[in-house]
C-alpha positions as CSV (number, residue, x, y, z in Angstrom):
1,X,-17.6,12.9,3.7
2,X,-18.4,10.2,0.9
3,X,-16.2,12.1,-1.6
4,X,-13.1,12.4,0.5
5,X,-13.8,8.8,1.7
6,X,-13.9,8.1,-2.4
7,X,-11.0,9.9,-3.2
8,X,-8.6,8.9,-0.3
9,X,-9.6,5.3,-0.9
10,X,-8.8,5.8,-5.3
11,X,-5.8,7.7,-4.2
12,X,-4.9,4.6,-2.3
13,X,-5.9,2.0,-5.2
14,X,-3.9,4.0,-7.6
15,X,-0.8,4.4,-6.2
16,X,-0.8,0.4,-4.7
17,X,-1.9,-0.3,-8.5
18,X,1.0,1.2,-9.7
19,X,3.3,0.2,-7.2
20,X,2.1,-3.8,-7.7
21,X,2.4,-3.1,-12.2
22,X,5.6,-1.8,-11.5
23,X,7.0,-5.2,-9.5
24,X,5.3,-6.8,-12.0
25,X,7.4,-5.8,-14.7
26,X,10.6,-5.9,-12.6
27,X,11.2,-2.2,-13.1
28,X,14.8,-1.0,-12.4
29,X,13.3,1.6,-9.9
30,X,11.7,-1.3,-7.7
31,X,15.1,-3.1,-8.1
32,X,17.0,-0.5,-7.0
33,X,14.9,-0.1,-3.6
34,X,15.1,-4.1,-2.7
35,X,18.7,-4.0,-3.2
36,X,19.1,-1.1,-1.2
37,X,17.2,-2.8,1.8
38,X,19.3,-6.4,1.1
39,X,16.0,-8.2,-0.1
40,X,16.3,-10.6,-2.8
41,X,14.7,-9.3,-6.1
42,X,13.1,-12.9,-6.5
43,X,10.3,-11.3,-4.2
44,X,9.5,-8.2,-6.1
45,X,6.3,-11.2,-7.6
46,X,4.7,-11.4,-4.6
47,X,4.7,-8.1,-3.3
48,X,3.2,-7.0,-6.2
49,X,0.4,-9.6,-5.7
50,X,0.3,-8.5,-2.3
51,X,-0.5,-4.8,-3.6
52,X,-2.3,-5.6,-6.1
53,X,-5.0,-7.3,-3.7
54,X,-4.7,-4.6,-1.4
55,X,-6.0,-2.0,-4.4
56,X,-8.3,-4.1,-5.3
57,X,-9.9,-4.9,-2.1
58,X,-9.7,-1.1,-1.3
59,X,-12.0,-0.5,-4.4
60,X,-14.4,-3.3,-4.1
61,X,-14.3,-2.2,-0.2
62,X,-16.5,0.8,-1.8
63,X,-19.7,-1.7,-2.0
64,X,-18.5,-4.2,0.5
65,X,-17.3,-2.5,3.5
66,X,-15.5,-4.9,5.5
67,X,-13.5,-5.9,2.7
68,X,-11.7,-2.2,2.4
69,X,-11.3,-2.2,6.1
70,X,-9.1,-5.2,5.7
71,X,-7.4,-4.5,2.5
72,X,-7.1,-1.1,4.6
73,X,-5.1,-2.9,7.4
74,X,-3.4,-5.3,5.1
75,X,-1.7,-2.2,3.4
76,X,-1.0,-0.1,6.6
77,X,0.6,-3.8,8.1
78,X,2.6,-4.1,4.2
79,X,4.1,-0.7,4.7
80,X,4.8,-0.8,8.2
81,X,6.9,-3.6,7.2
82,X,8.7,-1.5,4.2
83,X,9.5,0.9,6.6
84,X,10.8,-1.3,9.4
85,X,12.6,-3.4,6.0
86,X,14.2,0.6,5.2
87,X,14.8,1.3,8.6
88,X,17.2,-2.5,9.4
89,X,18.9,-1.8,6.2
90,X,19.8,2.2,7.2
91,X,18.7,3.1,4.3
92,X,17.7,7.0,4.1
93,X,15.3,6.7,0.8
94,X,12.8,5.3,3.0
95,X,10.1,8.3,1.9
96,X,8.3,6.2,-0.6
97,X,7.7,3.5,1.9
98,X,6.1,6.4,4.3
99,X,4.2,8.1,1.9
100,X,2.4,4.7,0.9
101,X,2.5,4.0,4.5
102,X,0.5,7.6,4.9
103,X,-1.7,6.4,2.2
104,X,-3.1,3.1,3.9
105,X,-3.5,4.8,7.1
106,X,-5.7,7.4,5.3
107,X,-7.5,5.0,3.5
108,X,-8.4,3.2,6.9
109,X,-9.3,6.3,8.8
110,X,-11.4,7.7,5.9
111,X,-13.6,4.3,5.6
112,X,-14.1,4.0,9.1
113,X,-14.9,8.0,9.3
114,X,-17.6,7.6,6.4
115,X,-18.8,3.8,7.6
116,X,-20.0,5.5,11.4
117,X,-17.3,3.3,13.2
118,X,-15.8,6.7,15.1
């Protein structure tokens, strides 16, 4: 159980990583998404901050438990939000936003599984 917990929870980290260095550096792919769902690109800086805390909390969440369970839930509640943001705005490329949405949720599951809280 510890190595899928490990590997869900880097899988995770990664991928929010990315996702935050790629807002971070206002790439065109991110722009093209937040204009797609009508959201002002003067955001893209703090939903990268917002990811990037949540990959970060998910790997120090190794040693401190509690901590990944919230980044956990931070990311799950994040995405939820990028799917509801695809959803208003019609917007059919809203597979990213699931997949990452997927991602938290298996990040959550995984470190309650290994932690004993099921």
């Amino acid at each position: 159980m510890h190595l899928i917990y490990l590997s869900i929870t880097v899988m995770a980290a990664l991928a929010d990583g990315y996702a935050a260095v790629l807002n971070f550096a206002g790439a065109e792919s991110v722009e093209v998404v937040a204009d797609r769902v009508r959201l002002s690109r003067s955001w893209m800086i703090p939903f990268g901050v917002l990811l990037a805390t949540g990959a970060i909390g998910l790997l120090v969440g190794t040693a401190v438990p509690l901590l990944g369970q919230v980044a956990a839930i931070g990311l799950l509640l994040y995405f939820v939000c990028a799917v509801g943001a695809h959803v208003r705005a019609r917007d059919t490329g809203v597979g990213g936003a699931i997949f990452f949405l997927v991602l938290a949720a298996g990040a959550l599951v995984a470190n309650l599984a290994y932690r004993g809280h099921w």
